[in-house]
N, C-alpha and C positions, 0 to 999 in steps of 0.2 A: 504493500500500500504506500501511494506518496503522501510525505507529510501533509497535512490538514493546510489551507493558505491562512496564516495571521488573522488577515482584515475578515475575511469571511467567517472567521469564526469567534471575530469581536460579535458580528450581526446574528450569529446564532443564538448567542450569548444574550444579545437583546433582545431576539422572539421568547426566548428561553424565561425571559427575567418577569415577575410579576407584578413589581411595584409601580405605579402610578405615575410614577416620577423620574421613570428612567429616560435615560435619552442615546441614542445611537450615534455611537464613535467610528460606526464600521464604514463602510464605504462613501466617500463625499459626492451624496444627493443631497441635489438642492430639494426641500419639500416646501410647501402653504403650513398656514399654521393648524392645519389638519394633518400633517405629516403625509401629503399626497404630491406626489410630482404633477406640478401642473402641466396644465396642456395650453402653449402659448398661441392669442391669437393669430398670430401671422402663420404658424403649422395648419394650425385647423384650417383658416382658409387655402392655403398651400396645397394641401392633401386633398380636399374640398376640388378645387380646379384640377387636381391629376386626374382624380377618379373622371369627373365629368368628359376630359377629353380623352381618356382611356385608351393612352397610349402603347403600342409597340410594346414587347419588353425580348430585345433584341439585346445582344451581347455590348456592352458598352466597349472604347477604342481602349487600349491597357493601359492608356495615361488618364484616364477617366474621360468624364463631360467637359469639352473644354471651357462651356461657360462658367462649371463650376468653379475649373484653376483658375481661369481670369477674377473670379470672386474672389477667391483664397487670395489670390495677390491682393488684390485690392484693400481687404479687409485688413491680410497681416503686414503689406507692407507700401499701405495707403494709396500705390496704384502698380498696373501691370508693366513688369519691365522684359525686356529681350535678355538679360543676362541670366534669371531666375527660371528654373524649373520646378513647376509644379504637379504632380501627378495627384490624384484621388487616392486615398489610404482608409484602410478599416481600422476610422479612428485614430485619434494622434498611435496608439501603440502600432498600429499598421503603420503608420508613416517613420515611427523608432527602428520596426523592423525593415523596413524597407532599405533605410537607409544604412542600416548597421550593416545586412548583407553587401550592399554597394560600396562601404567601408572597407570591410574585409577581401573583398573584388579589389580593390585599387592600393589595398594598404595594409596587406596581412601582417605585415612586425609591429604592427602598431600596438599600443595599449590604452584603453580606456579608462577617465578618472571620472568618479560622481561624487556628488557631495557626501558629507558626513552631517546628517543622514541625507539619505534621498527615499524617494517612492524603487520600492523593492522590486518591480520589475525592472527596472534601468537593468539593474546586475542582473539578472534573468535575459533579459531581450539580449545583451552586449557577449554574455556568455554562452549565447546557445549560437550565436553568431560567429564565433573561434575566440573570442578577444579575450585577454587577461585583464577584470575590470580593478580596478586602483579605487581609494578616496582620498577625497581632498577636505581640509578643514573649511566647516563653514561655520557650523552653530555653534556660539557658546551658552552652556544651558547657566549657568551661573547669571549671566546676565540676563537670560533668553531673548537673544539677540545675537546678531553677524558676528561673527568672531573673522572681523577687517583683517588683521596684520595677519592670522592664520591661515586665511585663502590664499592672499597675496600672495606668501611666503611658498605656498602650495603650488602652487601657478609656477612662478619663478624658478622652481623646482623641476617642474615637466618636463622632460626631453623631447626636443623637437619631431614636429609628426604626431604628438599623444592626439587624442580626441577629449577632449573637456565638456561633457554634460553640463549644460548651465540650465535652471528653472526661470524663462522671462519673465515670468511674473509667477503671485501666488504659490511660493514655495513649498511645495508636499514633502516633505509633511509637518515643517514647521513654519508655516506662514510667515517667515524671515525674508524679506526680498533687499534687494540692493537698491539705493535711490539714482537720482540719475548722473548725479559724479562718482558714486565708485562703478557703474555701469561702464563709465571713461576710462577708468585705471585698469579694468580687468579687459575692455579691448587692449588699452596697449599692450599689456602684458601678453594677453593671446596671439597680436600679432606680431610683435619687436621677437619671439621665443618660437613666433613659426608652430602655432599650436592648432587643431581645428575644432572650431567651435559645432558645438552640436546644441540648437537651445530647443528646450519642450515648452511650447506655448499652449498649453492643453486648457488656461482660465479666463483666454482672453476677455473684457469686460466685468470680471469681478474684483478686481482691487480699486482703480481709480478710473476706470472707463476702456472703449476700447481703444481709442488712439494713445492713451495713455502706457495702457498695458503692453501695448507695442512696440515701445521707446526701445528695448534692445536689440528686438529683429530690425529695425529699421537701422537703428544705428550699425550694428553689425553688416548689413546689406550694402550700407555706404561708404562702409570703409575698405572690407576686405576680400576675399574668397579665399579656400572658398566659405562659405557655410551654409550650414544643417539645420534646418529649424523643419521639426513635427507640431502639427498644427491639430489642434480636437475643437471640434465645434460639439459634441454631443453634449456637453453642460451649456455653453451657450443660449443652445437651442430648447435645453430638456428633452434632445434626443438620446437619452442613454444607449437605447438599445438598436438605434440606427446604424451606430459606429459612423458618424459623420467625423472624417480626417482627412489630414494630408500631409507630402511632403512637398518642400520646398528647400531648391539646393542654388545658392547664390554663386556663382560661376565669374570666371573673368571677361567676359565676352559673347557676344548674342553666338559666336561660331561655335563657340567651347559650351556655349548652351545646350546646343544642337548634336554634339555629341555623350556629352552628361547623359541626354536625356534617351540617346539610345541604348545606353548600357543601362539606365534605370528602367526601362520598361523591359532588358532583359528579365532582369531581380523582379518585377514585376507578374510577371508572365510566368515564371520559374514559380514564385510562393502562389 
């Protein structure tokens, strides 16, 4: 038998529990104060117009709906560029995996760092992918807050080539985020050290907005390549069980785009 997963057996623990006043630390859904995931107007009527025109359901292209990646751009990195490649993923974790395989395609000595802590499947996706996953200091529970100089310090450490997992917002699973000058120090660092950034934007819209929560894919996209950003709209939307994601791979060039994105929709094709 494999071990029992953690978080789902925090939620069992809470069907389990009898008191009145318990509350669920298991999985982060958003609920109403009925403890019911809502159903947002813009879905309903969404869903509402598919049915009516009761479309085809024909094999989609393996980079997905292209309107939907011109959306994805949009949304994560405020408009569609020719250097950026976006595919459709099952869910940011589809988009983690996507890209970890394409990782390992291009860059097998490499070694992957996450934070301390991070969400447990990082180390799961990066190691079922070939990589040896590393951590880097982030939290300090003393203060419960960034433990600044021990990231840095971490970073600066990295041997060139490493892939560096970063959380752009809403840090899982200690709501610790970075504001927007240490967002500055940690690009340099990733790029002066030749490191490649990997960021999971899986909450965009729940810290301080959506253009807000953007501020490091954006800045990362302006500054360097390449980089990795997985993208989950399923909490956005309160589509949990849609697996609404994607990946997006910041490139040097609309040409280097262009081939990015054929070896991506191999990895694609392949899972």
């Amino acid at each position: 038998m494999a071990p029992a997963d953690p978080i789902l057996g925090v939620t069992d623990a809470f069907v389990a529990d009898t008191s009145p006043k318990k509350v669920n630390l298991g999985v982060g859904v958003y609920t109403d104060d009925n403890g019911k995931i809502p159903l947002l107007e813009c879905v309903r009527h969404a869903e509402s117009e598919r049915l009516k025109s009761a479309p085809a359901r024909g094999y989609l292209p393996i980079d997905g709906l292209a309107a939907y990646d011109l959306a994805v751009q949009e949304l994560v990195f405020a408009s569609p560029k020719e250097n950026i490649v976006t595919v459709q993923a099952l869910g940011g974790t589809g988009g983690l995996k996507i890209g970890a395989d394409f990782l390992k395609h291009v860059n097998p000595a490499a070694e992957v760092w996450i934070s301390e802590p991070s969400w447990e499947n990082h180390r799961q996706l990066f190691e079922a992918a070939g990589f040896k996953v590393n951590s880097y200091r982030y939290y300090d529970p003393t203060t419960r807050g960034l433990d600044v100089t021990g990231m840095l310090q971490s970073l600066n450490a990295m041997p060139a080539g490493s892939i560096v997992v970063l959380h752009a917002c809403c840090h899982n699973p200690t709501g610790v985020d970075l504001d927007k000058d240490r967002w500055g120090e940690v690009l340099e660092i990733v790029r002066s050290r030749g490191l490649v950034p990997f960021l999971d934007l899986a909450y965009q819209g729940f810290a301080d907005g959506l253009d807000a929560d953007a501020h490091a894919a954006r800045l990362f996209a302006a500054a360097m390549s390449p980089v990795f950003l997985s993208s989950s709209f399923s909490k956005s939307f309160s589509l949990y069980g849609e697996r609404v994601g994607a990946l997006s791979v910041v490139t040097g060039s609309p040409e280097e785009a262009k081939r990015v994105l054929s070896q991506v929709k191999r990895i694609v094709r392949t899972n």
